[in-house]
Each structure stands twice: as C-alpha cells, then as structure tokens.
N, C-alpha and C positions, 0 to 999 in steps of 0.2 A: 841279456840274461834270459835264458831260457825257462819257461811256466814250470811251477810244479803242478805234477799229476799225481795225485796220490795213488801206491800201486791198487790195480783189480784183486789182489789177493788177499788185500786189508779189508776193502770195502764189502767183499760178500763173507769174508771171518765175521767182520760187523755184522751183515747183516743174519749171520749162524745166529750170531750171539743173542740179537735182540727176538728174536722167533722164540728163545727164551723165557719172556716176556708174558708169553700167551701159556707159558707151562704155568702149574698148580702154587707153587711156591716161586717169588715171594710176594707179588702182585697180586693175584687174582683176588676177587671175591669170596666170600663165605658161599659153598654151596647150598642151596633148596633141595637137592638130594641126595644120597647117600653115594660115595664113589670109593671105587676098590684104590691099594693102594698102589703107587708109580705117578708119573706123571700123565700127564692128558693138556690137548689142545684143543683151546676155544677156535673154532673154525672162523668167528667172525672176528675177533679178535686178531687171528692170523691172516687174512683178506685185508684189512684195515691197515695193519701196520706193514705187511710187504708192499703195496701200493703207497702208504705214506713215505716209507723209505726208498722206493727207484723212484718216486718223483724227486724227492728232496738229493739224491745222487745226480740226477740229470737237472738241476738246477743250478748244483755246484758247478758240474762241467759248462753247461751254458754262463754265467756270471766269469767264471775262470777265463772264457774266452772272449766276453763280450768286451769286459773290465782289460783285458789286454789289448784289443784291438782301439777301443777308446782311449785309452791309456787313465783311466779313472781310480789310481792307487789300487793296483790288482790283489797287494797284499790285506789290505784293510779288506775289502771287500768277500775276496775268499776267507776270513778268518771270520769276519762275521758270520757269515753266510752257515759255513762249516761249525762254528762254536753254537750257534743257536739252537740246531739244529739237535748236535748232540747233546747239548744240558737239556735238550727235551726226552731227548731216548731218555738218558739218565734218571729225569723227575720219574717218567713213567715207571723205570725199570724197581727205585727205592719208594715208591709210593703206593701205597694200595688201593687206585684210583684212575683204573685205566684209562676209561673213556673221557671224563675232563679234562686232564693231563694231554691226552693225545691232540684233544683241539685245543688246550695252550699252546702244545709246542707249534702244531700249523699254523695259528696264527701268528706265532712270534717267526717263523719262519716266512707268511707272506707278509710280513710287517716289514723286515729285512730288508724281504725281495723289493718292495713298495717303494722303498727308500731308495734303492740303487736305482729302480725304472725313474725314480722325480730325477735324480743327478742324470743318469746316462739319454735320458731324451730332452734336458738341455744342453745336451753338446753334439748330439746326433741330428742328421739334418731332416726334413718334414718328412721328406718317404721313407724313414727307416727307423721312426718315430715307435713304439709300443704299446697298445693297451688305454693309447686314448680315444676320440669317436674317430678320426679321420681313420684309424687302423680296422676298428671294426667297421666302420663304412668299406673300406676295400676288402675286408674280409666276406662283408654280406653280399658285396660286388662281385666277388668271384662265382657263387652259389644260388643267386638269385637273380631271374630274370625279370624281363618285363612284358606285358600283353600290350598285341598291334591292336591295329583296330578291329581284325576279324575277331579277335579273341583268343586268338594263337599265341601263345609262349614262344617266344622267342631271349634271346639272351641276350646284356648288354655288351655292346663289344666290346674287346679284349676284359672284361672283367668288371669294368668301373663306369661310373652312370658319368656322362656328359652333356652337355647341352651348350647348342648354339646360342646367343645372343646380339643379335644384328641392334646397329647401332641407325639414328635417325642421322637427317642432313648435319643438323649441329653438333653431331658427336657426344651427346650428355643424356638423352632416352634412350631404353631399348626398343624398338620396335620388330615385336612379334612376324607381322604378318608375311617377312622378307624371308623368314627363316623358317615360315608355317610353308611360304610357295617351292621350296625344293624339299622339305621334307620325303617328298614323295618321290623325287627325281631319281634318277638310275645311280647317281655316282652317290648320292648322301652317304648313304649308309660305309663304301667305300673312304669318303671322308672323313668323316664320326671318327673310324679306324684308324685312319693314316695321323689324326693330331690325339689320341690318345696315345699312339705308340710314340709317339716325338716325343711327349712330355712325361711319359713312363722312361723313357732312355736320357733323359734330361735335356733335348736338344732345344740352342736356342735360336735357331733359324731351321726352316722347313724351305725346301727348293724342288720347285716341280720344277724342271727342262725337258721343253719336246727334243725327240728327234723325229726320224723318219717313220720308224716302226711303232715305237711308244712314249711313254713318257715314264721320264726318268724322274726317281724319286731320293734325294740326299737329305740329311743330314747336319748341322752342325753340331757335335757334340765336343765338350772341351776344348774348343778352340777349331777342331779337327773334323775335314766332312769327310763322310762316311754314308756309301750304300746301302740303298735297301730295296726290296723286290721292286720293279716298275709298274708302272698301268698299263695297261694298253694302251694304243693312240685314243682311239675313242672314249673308254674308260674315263684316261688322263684331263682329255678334252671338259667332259662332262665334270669331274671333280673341281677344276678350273672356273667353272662356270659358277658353280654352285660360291665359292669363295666369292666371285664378283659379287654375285645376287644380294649376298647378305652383305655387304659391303657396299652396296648401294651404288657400282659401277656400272659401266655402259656393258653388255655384254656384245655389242654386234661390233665397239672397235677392239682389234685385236692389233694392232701396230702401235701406236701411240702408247705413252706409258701415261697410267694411273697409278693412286693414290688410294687408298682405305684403312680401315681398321674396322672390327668386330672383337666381342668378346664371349666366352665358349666360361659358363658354369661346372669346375669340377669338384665332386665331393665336395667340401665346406670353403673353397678359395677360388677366386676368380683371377681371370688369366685373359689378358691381354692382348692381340696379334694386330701388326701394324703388318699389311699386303701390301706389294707394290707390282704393279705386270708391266712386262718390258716386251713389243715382238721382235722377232728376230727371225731366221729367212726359214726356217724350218717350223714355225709356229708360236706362241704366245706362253714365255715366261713366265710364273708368276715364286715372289720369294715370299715367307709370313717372317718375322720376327717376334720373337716368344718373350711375351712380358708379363712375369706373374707380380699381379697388383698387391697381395697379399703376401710376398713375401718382406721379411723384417728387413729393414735394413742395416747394411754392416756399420759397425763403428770403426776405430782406423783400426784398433786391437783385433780385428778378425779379417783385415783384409791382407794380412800377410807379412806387415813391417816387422821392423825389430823395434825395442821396444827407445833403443835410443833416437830412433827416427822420427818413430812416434812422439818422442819426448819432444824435439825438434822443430818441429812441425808446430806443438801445440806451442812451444812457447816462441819461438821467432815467427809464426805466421798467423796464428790460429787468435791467437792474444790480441794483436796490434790492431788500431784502431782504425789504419787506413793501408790499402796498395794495395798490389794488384798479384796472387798466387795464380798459377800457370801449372795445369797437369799436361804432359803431352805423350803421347803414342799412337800409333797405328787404329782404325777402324776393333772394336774388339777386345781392346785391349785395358777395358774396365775404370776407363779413367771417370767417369759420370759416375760409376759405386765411390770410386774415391771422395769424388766431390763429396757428396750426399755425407759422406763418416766425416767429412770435413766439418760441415753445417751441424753433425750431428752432434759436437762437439760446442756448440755455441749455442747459448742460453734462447730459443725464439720465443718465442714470448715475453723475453725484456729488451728483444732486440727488432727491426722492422726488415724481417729478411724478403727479398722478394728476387724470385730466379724469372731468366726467357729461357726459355728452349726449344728445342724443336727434335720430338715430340715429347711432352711430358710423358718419363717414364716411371719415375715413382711419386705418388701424392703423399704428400706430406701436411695436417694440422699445425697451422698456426704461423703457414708462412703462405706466401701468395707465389702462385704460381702461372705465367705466363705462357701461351702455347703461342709458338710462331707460325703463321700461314701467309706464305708470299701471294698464295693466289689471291688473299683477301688484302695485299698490300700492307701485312704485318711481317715486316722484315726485326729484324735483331737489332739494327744502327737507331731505327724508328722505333719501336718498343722502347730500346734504351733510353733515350731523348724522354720518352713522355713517365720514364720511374725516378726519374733523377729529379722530379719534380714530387714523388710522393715521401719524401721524407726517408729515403731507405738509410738504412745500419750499413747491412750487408748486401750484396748484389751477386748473383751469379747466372753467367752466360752462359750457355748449354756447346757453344763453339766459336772461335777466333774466325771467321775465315779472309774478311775482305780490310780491308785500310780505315774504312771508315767505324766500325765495329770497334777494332784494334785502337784508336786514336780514343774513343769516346769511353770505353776501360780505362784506357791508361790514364783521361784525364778527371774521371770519376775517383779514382786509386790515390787520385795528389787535389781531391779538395774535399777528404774523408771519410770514404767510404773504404769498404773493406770488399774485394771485388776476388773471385773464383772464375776460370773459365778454362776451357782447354782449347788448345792446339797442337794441329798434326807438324809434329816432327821427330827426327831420329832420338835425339837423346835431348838431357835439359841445356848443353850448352849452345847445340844449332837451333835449339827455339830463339834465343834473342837475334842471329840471324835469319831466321825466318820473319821478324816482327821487323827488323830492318826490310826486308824483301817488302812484306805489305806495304811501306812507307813510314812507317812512324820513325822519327826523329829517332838520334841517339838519346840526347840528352833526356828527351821525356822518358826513356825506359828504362834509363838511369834510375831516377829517381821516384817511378812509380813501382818497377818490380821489387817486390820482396820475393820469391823464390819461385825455382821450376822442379818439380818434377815428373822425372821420365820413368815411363811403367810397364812391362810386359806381363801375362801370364802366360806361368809354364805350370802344365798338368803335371798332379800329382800322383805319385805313383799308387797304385794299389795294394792293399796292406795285405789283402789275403792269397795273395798267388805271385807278391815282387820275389825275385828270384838275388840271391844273393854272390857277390864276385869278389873276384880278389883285385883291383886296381891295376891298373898297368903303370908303369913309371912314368909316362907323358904325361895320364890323366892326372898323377900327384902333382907335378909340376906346376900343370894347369892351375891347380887350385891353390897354389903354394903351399901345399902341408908336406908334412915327412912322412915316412913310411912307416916310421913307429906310433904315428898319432892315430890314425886312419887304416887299420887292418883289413875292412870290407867298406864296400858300396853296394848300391842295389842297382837290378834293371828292372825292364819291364817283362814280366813273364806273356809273351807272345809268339805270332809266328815268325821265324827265322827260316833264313834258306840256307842250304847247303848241298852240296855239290857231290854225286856220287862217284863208281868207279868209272862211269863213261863220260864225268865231266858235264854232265846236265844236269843243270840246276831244277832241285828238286824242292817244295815245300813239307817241314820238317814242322809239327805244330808242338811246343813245348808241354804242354797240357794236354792230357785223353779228353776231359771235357773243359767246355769254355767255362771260365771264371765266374760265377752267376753274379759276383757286385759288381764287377767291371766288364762284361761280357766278353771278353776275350781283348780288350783292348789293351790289358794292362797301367793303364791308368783310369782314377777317379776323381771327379770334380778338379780346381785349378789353385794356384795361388800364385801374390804379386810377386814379382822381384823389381824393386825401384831403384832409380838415382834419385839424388836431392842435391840441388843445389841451393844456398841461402847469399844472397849478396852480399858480401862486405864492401867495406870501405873502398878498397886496391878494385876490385870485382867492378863496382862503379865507375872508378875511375877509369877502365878499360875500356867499358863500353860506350863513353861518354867522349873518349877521347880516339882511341883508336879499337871500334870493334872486329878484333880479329881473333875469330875462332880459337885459331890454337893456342893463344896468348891468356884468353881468358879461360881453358881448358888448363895450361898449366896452372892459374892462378889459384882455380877451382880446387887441383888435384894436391897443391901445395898445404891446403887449407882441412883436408881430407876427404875429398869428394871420393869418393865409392862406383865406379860402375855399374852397370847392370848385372854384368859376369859376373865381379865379385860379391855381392848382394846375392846372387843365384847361388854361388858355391856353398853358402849354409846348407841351404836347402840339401843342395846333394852328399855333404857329410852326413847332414842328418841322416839320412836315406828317405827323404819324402819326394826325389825326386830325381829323376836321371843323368850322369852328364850327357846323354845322347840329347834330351830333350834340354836342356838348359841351352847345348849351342847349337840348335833348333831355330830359338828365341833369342839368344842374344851372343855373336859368334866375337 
C-alpha cells in the first residue's frame, strides 16, 4: 500500500489560514493603543507561528517516512502526529491566548514526537539510533576537533573520536604504553582511519594483503568482501606494524603466523579485534575480525526464525534436561549468535551454564566462560574433562572438530547435561555423517542427539533504493507459489551491465547517486534462513542401525523437514530479500 501524502495545496491553504491567527479578531489581545480600523499583523506573532507550522509539516513528512521504512503502524503514528498538531492551531485559533496556547501545542507536539523516537530506536539498530548521547556524540564528532601536541587543531578522523587500547601478555589489562610507542608512527594516523571507516560501513573482518606495489585493503561487509582504496607498499607495511605493536607481536617475524587481539574505544562501546598475520611470497598478511563487546545479544526472535521454529526449538531442545543440540554451517555463517539466543533462553542463574570456546566472543553475567589456548595446552577435549567435574546444567562448546571432543559431548548429553556446540557441515542431515566421519559410534549419536540445525545468511535487501519486478515463471516455480498470490518481488537496486550497439559490455549504474544507507550495494545488514532437524523415534533408529544419508533425509522430509531454500523463500516473498541472493546461499 502506497503512503499517504497529504496534497501541498492543503498544507499552505492551511497555512493562509492559520496567518489568520495573528489578524485582530478573534485571538488577539486587548490593545495598549488606539488602532484604526481593518485588520493588522502582529509581526512576532506571525514569525512564531510560520516557523511553528513548517517545522511541524516537515516532522509529519519525516515520521510519514521513517514509520514506514520501520514498519512501526504508520497510520497511528501519522494521525497522531497530524491530530495534535492541529487541535493546537485550533486551541490557539478559538482562544484568546496566543502565546501559552502556542507552547502547549509545541509541547504536545514534541511530547508525540518523544514517544515515537522511544518505540522507533528500540527497533532501529545502534548507528541509526536518534536523539540519544551516542547521536549527539557523533554529532559533536563531526564539528569538533582535537589539539596535538603542538597546539594545532587538528580534526578527528572521519568524524568520531577513537582510541586504541593494547592489551597486556594475559589478555585482561590494558596497557597504555604499546599504543602510547606508535602513536607517533607514520601509518597511525592512517590506521585510526582505516578501522573507523570499517566499523562506520559495518565490516566485520578487515584484510590488509600485500602485493607487489601496495597493499590492498578489503572489506567484509554482509557476508561480502568489498574494496577499498589501498596503501602504498610502504604505507601498508608501516600500518601492519603499528597492529602488531599494540598486539604485543614480534614485529621482525614476517613469515610465521601470529596471534593477537587489541581493543579500540569508540564513542560510549567498546570493540573488540582478534589479528592474525599469515606471510606469503609477496609479503605479510595481516586479517582483524570485528567484535563489538557492547553489542546486545540476539534472542532466537531476532535472529531471523519463524515463529514455529522458534516454538520448536524451545520446546524439544531448549526445555530437556539432557543431549546434545548441534548448529552447523560454513565459517560466518552466525551459528555462535545462535548458540548465545539459545542460552539466552534458559534461566542462568538457576542453572550452572559454563561454555569453552575459542575465542570468547561475547561475555555474558552469570555464566562462566572458558577461553581455549592450545599454546598454553588448553585444548577443548581437556577443558571439557576438567567442567564435567564442576557440577554444570548446561555445557556449550565453541566447535566440534576432532573425535575426541565429539565423543566427550556426546557422552556428557547421555549422563545429564544439556550440551550446545557447532559443527562444520553442509546441511543438518550430513552433520550425523560428519560425527560418523570423526568416529563416534552410531549408537551413542543415536541417543545423545536431540536436534541439528543448519544455517545460512542471506543479506537483506535495502528498503530505500530495492527496486521492484514482476517474477518470471521459473522464479514462481521455484518457490512454489502461483502467480495470482505473488504479483511482485524485489532486487537489488545496483550496478547492472548491459551491452550496447557494438556488443561491448558497458556499466550501466541504476541510481544517479549511491544509495547513502546501503552505499550502493543494495543490500543492508543480514538474516538466518535455517533447516531443523528434531530426531524421532524412526530418525534414531536409522542412524543406529543403518546410517545412510539419503534414508535418514527421506525420513526427515516425511516428518516435514524444511530446507534451506525453502525457509529462504519467505523471505523473498516477503520482499526482504532477493532470489538472486538466496541461491547465492543456498542453491
């Protein structure tokens, strides 16, 4: 349904009318002295109320569009917005009391507004937040700088104040002085740069790669890496360093791969970067992964399910007192949020949750949290052994990878405990042959698994630039709907090639300018599409007796196991998301 806009030809008749207001009759005051007779205009009077009325017009328009792009009941909101606004002209217009009258109705007017900002920046995400300090901090970010040591004004970069925070040998102090010895280094300030614009673009991996000439600077954002201007070789080099330094690596080895993390101060939330440098024959790699410590964590209801999945989940897995749940997908692919909305779902504090992982990415009160470090002979298998001795409820493993691991889950799952972990595989039903592959028994996976599933994200399309199409008959097919149900779908408003009269392929960009929420990429942020599988009875006895793939796929499917695809295809009815991008992610 398309917004109403009220026409421009109402809105300034209105605003004839209320200029009115400021005339002799029937408002005004008793005059102090003697005036001929006709009307007359109070000048401040009419200063006051034109300025009250084009804000309160361009308030309506903003609310009109913000309320639709959020989807936050755009009616109620424009009606309010709009009613209040005018039962204030109105007081003013029958009341002989101009100037209280006009600061009630502002006020009931930003009283309104007040109210929609509390609802729309609980559903908006941190950077696009309104009117609270993190806003006017990047506000004053933008406009205010800072003095070096000479006394020179200089300006924060890109806008917003940052700061390094190097970390000690133990990982748990900051120590200053690591990050006090390059401040003054050639590439710092190039640095400062390069991880404010990553975490201004949302990206959550940062990749320097040399080549020959310079050093290349990527991207991960929504899943998808993406360019951006390079450094120089030397530059690149020097930026490299400055990452080791605060990280407390070797700066003279360049071939061997290391290990770090640091943490960088922005605005009111602290942020996370787990480095790792790899060399290679053209020079020293280095990748950051972007872990903001301050951000909430998702519950299942925000991570993208449907709501009978979620139903699902809580009561055959999330409920039971003992076994072993299993998320599996690709590097990326969000299964560790999962976990987390899994846990966050179960009472800690009445329960003795304690996770391994390797690296703690989000801290959580009230449960204990394990970091694994092989250098220091804190492996996953070892860890496990010595928690199974503290009394735990719940238990969750940060990854499946080796036999031994895999066997000490499974048989923690079948003497009580309620056990979370992920492993890499295609979908939920080649996980139980993958746990075969490790070595574990049939039988024990039999009866320790209670359910897998499998998870992709597929990026969301962008709401202010998706471009809208008419289906093609395959694509209906695809998704099984008819053609009466499904009128339109969306793409992605981006660049497209096409091909002139000499047959050379030429770039055609949909947009005069780039898209400023989604920068021209045509999608924004991501969401899950899952399978779930839950074992039954037959399901058990399959794998217990004869594990074979496609046997226990049919069994699954009989019972109504859902693929990936089709889990995705909501989505692209919906229109929050592409089918180019769905069979991207899951073909």
């Amino acid at each position: 349904m398309d917004r109403y806009v009220p026409p421009r030809g109402f809105l300034w008749l209105l605003l004839g009318t209320l200029l009115l207001l400021v005339a002799d009759p029937p408002c005004a005051e008793a005059a102090s002295f003697p005036r001929g007779p006709g009307l007359y205009f109070d000048p401040f009077k009419l200063g006051a109320l034109t300025i009250a009325f084009l804000a309160w017009v361009k308030l309506c328009a903003w609310v009109d569009l913000d309320a639709h792009q959020y989807k936050i009941d755009p009616v109620f909101w424009n009606s309010l917005i709009l009613g209040v606004g005018l039962l204030g002209f109105l007081l003013i217009w029958n009341l002989p009391a101009f100037w209280p009258l006009l600061v009630v109705a502002i006020l009931g007017v930003c009283a309104s507004a007040g109210w929609y900002l509390a609802k729309r920046n609980r559903r908006a995400a941190a950077e696009d937040q309104l009117f609270n300090t993190a806003h006017f901090r990047r506000i004053l970010g933008r406009y205010l700088g800072s003095r070096n040591k000479d006394g020179k004004e200089e300006k924060a970069p890109r806008g917003l104040p940052i700061r390094f925070m190097s970390r000690s040998t133990t990982g748990e102090a900051d120590d200053p002085e690591r990050v006090e010895r390059v401040q003054e280094s050639k590439g710092y300030k190039a640095a400062l740069e390069m991880v404010w614009d990553a975490l201004e673009r949302r990206a959550t991996d940062i990749h320097l790669e040399p080549t020959k000439n310079e050093m290349s600077v990527r991207f991960r954002i929504d899943g998808m890496m993406t360019n951006f201007p390079p450094f120089t070789r030397a530059m690149g080099d020097a930026v490299v360093n400055i990452f080791k330094v605060i990280c407390n690596l070797d700066i003279t080895e360049k071939r061997k791969p290391q290990d770090g993390s640091f943490s960088a101060q922005v605005e009111d939330r602290l942020v996370e970067f787990r480095v790792a440098t790899a060399g290679s024959v053209v020079g020293e790699k280095l990748v950051m992964r972007v872990l903001d410590a301050s951000a909430q964590l998702a519950d299942l209801t925000h991570v993208g399910m449907t709501e009978d999945m979620q139903a699902r989940i809580r009561d055959e897995v999330i409920t039971k007192p003992h076994g072993l749940f299993l998320v599996c997908g690709p590097t990326g692919s969000g299964k560790s949020t999962t976990l987390y909305a899994c846990l966050h779902e179960i009472d800690r504090f009445a329960q003795n949750i304690i996770t391994v992982e390797n690296p703690v990415e989000y801290r959580l009160d009230g449960i204990t949290q394990i970091e694994v470090n092989p250098k220091a002979g804190k492996t996953f298998a070892g860890e496990l052994r010595s928690i199974l001795r503290q009394d735990p409820d719940v238990i969750l493993i940060g990854e499946i990878r080796d036999k031994e691991t895999a066997e000490i889950a499974c048989q923690a799952a079948q003497t009580g405990h309620l056990v979370f972990s992920t492993l890499h595989a295609n979908d939920s039903v080649t996980a139980i042959a993958r746990l075969i592959d490790l070595g574990v028994p049939p039988f024990m996976i039999s009866t320790a698994l209670l359910g897998i599933l499998s998870q992709r994200l597929v990026r969301k399309l962008c709401k202010k630039c998706r471009k809208r199409v008419k289906p093609a008959p395959e694509t209906l097919k695809k998704l099984r709907i008819d053609a009466d149900e499904v009128r339109y779908l969306y793409r992605a408003n981006e660049v497209v090639k096409e091909k002139d009269e000499d047959d050379d392929e030429k770039e055609k960009d949909d947009v005069e300018e780039l898209c400023p929420k989604c920068g021209g990429t045509g999608y924004f942020k991501r969401s899950g599409i899952f399978e779930l599988l839950v074992l039954n009875d037959k399901i058990r006895e399959l794998v217990r007796e004869n594990p074979n793939v496609h046997e226990i796929r049919k069994a699954a499917v009989a019972v109504g196991l859902k693929t990936l695809f089709e889990d995705g295809s909501r989505l692209v009815i919906a229109g929050d998301t592409s089918m180019q991008e769905l069979l991207r992610v899951a073909k």
